[in-house]
N, C-alpha and C positions, 0 to 999 in steps of 0.2 A: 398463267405464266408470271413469275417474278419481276417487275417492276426492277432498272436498271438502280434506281435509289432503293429499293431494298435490299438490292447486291449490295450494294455502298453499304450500307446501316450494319448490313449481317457481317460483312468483311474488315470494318471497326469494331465491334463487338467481340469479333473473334481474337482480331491481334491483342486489346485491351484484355481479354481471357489469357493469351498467351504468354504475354508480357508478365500478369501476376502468376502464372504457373512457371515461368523461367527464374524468376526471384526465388518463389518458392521451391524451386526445385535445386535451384543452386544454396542454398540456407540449408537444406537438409542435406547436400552433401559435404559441406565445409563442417556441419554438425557431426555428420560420420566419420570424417578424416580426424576432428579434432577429438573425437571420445575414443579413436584408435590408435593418436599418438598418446591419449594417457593411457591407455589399455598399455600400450608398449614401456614406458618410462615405471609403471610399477612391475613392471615383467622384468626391468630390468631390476629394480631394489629386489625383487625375489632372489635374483641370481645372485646376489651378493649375498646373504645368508648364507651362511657355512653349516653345510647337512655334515654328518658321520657318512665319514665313504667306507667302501670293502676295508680297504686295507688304513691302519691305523699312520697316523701323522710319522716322519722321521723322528721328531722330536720326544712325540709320546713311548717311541717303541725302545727310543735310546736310555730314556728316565726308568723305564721299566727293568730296562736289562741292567743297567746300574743298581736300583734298588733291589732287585732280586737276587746279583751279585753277592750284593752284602749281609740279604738277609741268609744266605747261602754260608755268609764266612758268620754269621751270627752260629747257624746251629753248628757248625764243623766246630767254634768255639766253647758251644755250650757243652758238648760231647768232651772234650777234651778237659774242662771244668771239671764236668763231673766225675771223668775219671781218675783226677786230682784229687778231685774231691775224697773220694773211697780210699784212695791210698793215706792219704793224709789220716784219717780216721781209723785206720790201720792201723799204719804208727804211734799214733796219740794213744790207740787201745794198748798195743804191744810194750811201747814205755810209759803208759800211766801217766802222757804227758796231759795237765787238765790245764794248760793256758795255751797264748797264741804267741808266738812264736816270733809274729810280726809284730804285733802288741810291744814282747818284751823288748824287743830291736828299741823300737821307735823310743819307750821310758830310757833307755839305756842313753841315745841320740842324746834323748831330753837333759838328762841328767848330767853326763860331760860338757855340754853348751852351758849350763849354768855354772858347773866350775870355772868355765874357759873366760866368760864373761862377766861373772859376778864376783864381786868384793865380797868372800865370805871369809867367816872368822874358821877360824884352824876345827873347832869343833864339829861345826857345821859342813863342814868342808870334808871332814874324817868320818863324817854319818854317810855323808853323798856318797864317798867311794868304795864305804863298806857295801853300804845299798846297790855302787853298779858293779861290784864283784858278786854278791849275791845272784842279779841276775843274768850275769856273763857264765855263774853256774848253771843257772837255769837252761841258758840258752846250749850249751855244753851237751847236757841232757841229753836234752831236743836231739842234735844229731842230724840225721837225715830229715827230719822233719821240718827243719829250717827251709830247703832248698825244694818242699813239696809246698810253702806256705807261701813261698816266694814268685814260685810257679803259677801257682794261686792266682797271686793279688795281679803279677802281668799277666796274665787271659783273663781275670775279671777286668781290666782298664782295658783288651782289646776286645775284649764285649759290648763295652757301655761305647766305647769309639765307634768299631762297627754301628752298632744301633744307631749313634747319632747320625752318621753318614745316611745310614738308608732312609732314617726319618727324615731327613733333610731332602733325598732324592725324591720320596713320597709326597710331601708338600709341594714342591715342582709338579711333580707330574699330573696331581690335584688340580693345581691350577693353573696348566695348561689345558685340561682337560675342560675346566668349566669358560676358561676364553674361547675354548674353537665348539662350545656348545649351543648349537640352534638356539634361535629364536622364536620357538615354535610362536609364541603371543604374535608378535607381529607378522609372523606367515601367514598365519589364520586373519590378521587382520587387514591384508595382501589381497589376499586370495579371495576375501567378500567383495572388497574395493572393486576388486578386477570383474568378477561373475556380474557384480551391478554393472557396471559400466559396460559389460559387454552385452545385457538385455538392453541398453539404452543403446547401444551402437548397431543391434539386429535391428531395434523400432524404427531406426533414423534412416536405418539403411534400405527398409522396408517402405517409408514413407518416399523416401529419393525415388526409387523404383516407381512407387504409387505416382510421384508427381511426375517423372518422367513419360510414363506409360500415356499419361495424359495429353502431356505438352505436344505427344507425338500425334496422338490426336485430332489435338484441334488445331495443330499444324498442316493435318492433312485435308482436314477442310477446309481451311484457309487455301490451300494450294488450289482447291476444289472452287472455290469463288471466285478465284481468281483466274482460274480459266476461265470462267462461266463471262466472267466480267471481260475478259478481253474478246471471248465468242460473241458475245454481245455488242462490243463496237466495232468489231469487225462490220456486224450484220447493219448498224445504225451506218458505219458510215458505205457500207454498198447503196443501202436506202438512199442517202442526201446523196452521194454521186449519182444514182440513177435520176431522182428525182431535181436536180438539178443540170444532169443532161438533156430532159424531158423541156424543161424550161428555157434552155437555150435555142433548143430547135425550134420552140415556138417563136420564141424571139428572132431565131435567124428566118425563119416565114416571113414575119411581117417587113423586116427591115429587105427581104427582097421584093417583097410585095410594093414597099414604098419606092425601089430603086424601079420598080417597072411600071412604076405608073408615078415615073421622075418625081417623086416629093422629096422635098428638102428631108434630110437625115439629120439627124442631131447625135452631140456627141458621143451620147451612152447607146445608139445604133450603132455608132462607127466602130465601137469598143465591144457590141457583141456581134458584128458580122467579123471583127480581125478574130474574134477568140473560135469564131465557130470553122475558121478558114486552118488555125492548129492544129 
């Protein structure tokens, strides 16, 4: 039978076990909690990465419709060009016209600006307006062809406008496009962060269990000694009360023993014949 001091030794022993399994058990959970709010806080920088969704941005779809707009009035102009174009070349074959029409405009411009402006001598001045009657003939000629060349030159300047415009819209929507474009690098380098931290967070949480499991344990044998140990003085002091009721009644013998064969009683008689009289 177990020895009341080995109760005692094994029942220190046990809480000293308990004691480092409730440290350690609580270390691996504060480990778990902590590796699960950073699990959580990169979950959250994932979120924030801007994926492509179904349906494309407002903005994207607004730059699209724009530049497509214009590349639209592009070719509706180019059409239109060209069929300028043919007729003009028409004309030019029909009257043998072999210059440009706008060309001669423009010399003729040139030509009056330097009368209008410049000091020239009566000579020089009588060549120039021979020269823009010559080509006021020219232009004469021309005829219809004047007003096909003219046609011309505004739809080639709403061409080259158009195009700017959509080139312009193009550039936008480029780079709009590359601002709302993932981060694939850092997703991927997210998403390893996160996978690692979450096998250190099953280990941690694996080991809490593990030391839990335990704590419970050797909790329950401690509970176990600790009955055992109150059983046990239960039983010692039934013992010293019996075995100290055994010794009174001896003592109350003698001290009646000495009241009837009259001897003098002394104090500690007087004090165990009152106790035995309770």
């Amino acid at each position: 039978m177990t020895s009341e001091k080995e109760l005692k030794k094994g029942i220190t022993e046990l809480k000293e076990t308990l004691n480092i399994l409730n440290v350690e058990k609580e270390e691996w959970f504060t480990k778990k909690e902590s590796l699960k709010k950073e699990v959580s806080n990169l979950i959250s920088q994932i979120k924030k990465i801007k994926f492509p969704k179904d349906s494309e941005s407002a903005e994207v779809k607004k730059l699209k419709s724009k530049r497509d707009k214009c590349n639209k009035e592009v070719q509706k102009l180019i059409k239109q060009f060209k069929k300028l174009n043919s007729e003009k070349l028409k004309i030019m074959k029909d009257k043998k016209i072999t210059f440009n029409p706008a060309e001669i405009s423009k010399q003729i411009e040139t030509l009056d600006y330097s009368i209008q402006t410049e000091a020239l001598s009566f000579d020089k001045e009588k060549k120039i307006m021979i020269q823009i009657k010559h080509l006021k003939k020219q232009m004469a000629n021309a005829g219809d062809a004047q007003g096909v060349f003219k046609e011309l030159k505004e739809v080639s300047d709403k061409i080259k406008k158009a195009k700017d415009i959509a080139e312009e819209h193009h550039k936008k929507l480029q780079k709009e496009i590359k601002d709302n474009k993932p981060d694939y690098e850092e997703f991927r380098k997210l998403t390893k962060q996160i996978n690692e931290l979450k096998k250190k967070q099953e280990k941690a949480f694996a080991n809490f269990i593990d030391s839990k499991n335990k704590f419970s344990e050797i909790n329950s044998q401690l509970k176990g000694k600790l009955k055992n140990t109150k059983g046990m003085r239960t039983e010692s002091d039934f013992k010293y009360k019996k075995e100290n009721a055994k010794l009174l009644e001896e003592k109350t013998k003698e001290v009646e023993e000495k009241l009837k064969k009259k001897k003098k009683l002394t104090t500690e008689d007087l004090l165990i014949f009152q106790g035995s009289k309770k």
